[in-house]
ChimeraX commands (.cxc) that place a marker at each C-alpha (Angstrom):
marker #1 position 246.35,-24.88,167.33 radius 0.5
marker #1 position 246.50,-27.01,170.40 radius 0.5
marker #1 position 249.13,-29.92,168.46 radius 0.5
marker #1 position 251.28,-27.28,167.17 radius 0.5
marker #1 position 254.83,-26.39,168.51 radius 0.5
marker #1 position 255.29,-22.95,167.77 radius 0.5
marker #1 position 251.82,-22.09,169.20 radius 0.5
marker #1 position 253.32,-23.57,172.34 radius 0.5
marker #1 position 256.19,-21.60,171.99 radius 0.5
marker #1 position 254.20,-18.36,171.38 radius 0.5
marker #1 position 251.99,-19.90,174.39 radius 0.5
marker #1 position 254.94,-19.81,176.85 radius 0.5
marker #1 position 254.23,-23.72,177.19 radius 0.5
marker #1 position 257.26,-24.92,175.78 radius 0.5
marker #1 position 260.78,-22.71,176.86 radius 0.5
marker #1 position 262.56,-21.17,173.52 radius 0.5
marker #1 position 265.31,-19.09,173.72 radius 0.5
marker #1 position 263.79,-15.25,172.14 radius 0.5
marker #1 position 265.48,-12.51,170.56 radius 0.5
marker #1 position 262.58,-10.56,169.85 radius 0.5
marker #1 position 258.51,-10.79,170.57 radius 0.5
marker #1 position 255.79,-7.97,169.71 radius 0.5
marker #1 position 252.58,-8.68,169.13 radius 0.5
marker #1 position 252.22,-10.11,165.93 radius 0.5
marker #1 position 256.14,-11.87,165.63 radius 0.5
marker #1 position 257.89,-13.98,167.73 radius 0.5
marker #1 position 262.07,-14.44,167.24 radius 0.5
marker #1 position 264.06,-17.06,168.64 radius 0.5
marker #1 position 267.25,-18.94,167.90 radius 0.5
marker #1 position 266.82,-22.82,166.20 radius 0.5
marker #1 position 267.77,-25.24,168.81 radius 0.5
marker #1 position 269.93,-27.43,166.09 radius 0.5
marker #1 position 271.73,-24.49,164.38 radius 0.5
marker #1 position 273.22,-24.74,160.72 radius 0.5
marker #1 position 274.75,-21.51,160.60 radius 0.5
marker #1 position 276.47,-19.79,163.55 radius 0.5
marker #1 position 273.43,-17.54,163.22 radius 0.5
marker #1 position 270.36,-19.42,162.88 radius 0.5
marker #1 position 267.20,-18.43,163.99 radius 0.5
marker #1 position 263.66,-18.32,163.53 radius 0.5
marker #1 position 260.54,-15.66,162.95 radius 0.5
marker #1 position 257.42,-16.50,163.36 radius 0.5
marker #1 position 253.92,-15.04,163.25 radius 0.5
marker #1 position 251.72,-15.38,166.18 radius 0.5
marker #1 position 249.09,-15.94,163.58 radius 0.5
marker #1 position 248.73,-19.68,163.17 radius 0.5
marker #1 position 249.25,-20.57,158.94 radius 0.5
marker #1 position 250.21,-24.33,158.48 radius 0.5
marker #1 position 251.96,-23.35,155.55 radius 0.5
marker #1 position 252.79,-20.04,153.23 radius 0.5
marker #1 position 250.14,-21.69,150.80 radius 0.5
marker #1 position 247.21,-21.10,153.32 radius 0.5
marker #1 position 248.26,-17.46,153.59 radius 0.5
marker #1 position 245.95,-14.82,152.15 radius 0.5
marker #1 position 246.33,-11.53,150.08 radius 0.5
marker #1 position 245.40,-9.70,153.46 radius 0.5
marker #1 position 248.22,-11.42,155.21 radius 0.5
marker #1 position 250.83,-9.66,153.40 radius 0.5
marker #1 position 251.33,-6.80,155.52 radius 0.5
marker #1 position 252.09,-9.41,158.39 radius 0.5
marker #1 position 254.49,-11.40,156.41 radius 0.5
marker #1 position 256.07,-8.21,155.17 radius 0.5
marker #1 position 256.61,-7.32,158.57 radius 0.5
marker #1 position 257.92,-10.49,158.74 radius 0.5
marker #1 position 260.92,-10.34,156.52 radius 0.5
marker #1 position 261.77,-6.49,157.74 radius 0.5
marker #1 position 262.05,-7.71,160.97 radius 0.5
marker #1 position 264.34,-11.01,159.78 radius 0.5
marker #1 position 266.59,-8.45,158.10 radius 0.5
marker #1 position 266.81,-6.21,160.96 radius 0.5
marker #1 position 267.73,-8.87,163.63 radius 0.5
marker #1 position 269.91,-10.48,161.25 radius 0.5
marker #1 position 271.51,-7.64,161.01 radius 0.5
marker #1 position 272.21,-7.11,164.90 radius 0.5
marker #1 position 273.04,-10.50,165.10 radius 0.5
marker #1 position 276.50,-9.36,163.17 radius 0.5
marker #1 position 275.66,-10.29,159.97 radius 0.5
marker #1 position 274.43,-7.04,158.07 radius 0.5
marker #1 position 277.77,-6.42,156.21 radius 0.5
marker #1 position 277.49,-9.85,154.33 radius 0.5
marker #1 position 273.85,-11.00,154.79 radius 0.5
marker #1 position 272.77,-14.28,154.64 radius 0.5
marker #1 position 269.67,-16.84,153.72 radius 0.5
marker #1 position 266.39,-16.19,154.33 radius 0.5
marker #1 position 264.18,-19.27,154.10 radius 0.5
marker #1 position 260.54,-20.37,153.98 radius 0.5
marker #1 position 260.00,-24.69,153.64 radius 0.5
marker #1 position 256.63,-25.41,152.70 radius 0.5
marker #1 position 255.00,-28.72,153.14 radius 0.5
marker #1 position 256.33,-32.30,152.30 radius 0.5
marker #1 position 258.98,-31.28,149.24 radius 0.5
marker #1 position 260.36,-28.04,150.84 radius 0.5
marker #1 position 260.72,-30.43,153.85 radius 0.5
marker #1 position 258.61,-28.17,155.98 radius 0.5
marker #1 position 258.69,-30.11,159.75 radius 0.5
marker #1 position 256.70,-28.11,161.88 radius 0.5
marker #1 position 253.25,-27.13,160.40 radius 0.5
marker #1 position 253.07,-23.42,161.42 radius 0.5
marker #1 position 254.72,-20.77,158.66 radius 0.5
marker #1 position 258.53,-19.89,159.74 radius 0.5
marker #1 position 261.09,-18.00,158.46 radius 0.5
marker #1 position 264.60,-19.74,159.06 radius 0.5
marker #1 position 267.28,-16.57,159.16 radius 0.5
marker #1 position 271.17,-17.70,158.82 radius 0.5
marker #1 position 274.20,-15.98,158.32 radius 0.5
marker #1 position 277.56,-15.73,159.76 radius 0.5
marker #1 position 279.11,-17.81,156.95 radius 0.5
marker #1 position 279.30,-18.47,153.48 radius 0.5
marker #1 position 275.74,-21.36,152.57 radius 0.5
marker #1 position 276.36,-23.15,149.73 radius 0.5
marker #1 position 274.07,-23.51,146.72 radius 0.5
marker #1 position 271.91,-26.41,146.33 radius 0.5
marker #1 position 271.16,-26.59,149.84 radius 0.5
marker #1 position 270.75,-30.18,149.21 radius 0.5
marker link #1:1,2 radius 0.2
marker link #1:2,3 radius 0.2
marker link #1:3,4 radius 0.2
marker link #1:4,5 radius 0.2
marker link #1:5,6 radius 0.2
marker link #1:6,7 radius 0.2
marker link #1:7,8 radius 0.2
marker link #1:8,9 radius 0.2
marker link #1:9,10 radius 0.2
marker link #1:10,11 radius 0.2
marker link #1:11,12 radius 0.2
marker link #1:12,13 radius 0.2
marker link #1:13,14 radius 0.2
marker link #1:14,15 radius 0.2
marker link #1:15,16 radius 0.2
marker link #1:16,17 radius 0.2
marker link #1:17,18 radius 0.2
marker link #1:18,19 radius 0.2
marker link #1:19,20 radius 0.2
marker link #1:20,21 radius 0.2
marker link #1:21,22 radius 0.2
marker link #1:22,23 radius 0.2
marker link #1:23,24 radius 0.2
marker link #1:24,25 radius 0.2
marker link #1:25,26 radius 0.2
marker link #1:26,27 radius 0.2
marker link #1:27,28 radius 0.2
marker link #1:28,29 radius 0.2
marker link #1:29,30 radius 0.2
marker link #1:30,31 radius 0.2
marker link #1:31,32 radius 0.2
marker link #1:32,33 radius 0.2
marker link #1:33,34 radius 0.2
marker link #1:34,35 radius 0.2
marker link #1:35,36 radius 0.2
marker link #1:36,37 radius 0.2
marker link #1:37,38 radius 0.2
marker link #1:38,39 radius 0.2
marker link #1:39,40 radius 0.2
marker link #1:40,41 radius 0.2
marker link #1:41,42 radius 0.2
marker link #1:42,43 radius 0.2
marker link #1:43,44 radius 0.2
marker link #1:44,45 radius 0.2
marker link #1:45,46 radius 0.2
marker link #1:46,47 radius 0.2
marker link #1:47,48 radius 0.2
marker link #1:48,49 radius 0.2
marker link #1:49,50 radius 0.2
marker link #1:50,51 radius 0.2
marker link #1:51,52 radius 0.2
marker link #1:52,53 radius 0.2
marker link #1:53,54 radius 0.2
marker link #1:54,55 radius 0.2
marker link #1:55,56 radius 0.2
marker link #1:56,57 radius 0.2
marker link #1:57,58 radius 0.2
marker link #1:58,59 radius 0.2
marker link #1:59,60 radius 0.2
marker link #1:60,61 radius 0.2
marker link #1:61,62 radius 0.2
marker link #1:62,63 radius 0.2
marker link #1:63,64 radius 0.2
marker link #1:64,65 radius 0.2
marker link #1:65,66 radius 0.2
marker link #1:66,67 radius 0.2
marker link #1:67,68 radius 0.2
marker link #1:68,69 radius 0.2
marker link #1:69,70 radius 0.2
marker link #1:70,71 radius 0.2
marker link #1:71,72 radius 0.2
marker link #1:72,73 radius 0.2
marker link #1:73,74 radius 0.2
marker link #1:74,75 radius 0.2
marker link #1:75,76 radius 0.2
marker link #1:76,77 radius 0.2
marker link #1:77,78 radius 0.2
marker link #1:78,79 radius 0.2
marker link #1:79,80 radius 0.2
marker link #1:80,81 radius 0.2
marker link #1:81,82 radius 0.2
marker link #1:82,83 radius 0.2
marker link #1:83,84 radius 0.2
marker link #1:84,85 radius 0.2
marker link #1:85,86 radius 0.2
marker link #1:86,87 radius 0.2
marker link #1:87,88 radius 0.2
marker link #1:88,89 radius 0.2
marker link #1:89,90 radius 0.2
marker link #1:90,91 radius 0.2
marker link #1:91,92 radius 0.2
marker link #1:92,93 radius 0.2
marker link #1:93,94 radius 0.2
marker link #1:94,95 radius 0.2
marker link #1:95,96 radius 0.2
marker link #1:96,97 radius 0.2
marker link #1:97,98 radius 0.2
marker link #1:98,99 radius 0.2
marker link #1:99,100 radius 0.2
marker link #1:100,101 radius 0.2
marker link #1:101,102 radius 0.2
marker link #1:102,103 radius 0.2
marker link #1:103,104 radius 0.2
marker link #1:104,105 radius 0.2
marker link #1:105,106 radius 0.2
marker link #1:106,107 radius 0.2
marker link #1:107,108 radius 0.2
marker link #1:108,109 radius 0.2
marker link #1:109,110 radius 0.2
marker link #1:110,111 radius 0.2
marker link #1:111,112 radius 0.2
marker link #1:112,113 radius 0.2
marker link #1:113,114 radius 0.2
view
């Protein structure tokens, strides 16, 4: 999508700082962190939102979360885990219209998020 910022990211248009790219995901950390970990996954497959996914999508976004929980785990934070997110649309407070995965650890989240 030519408005989109994470297909600019994928793109190489706009700098982001990676921990991990094949050819379906792309990893990098959030540039206003919550968490001392806190990055993002992304398919290279532009979805505005998890509600325009597809029953034939779910391999990718399985391959999604594995590969959340595996860099989450290098990042330090396999022993005690941490929050795996999805915001979709207005209510979840979704801001950027392509599907993400937010991945944070490192310390103890609280519950409501808010």
């Amino acid at each position: 999508m030519d408005n989109c910022l994470f297909c600019k990211i994928i793109a190489g248009d706009i700098p982001s700082k990676k921990i991990y790219e094949d050819d379906d995901l792309l990893a990098f950390h959030d540039i206003s962190p919550q968490a001392p970990v806190h990055f993002l996954v992304i398919p290279k497959k532009h979805f505005a939102n998890v509600m325009e996914t597809k029953p034939e999508d779910s391999a990718l976004l399985g391959k999604l979360l594995h590969k959340a929980q595996e860099l989450l785990a290098e990042q330090g934070c396999a022993e005690k885990g941490g929050r795996f997110v999805i915001n979709c649309k207005s209510d979840g407070m979704q801001t950027v219209e392509h599907v993400h995965l937010h991945v944070l650890g490192g310390r103890t989240l609280g519950w409501p998020p808010g």
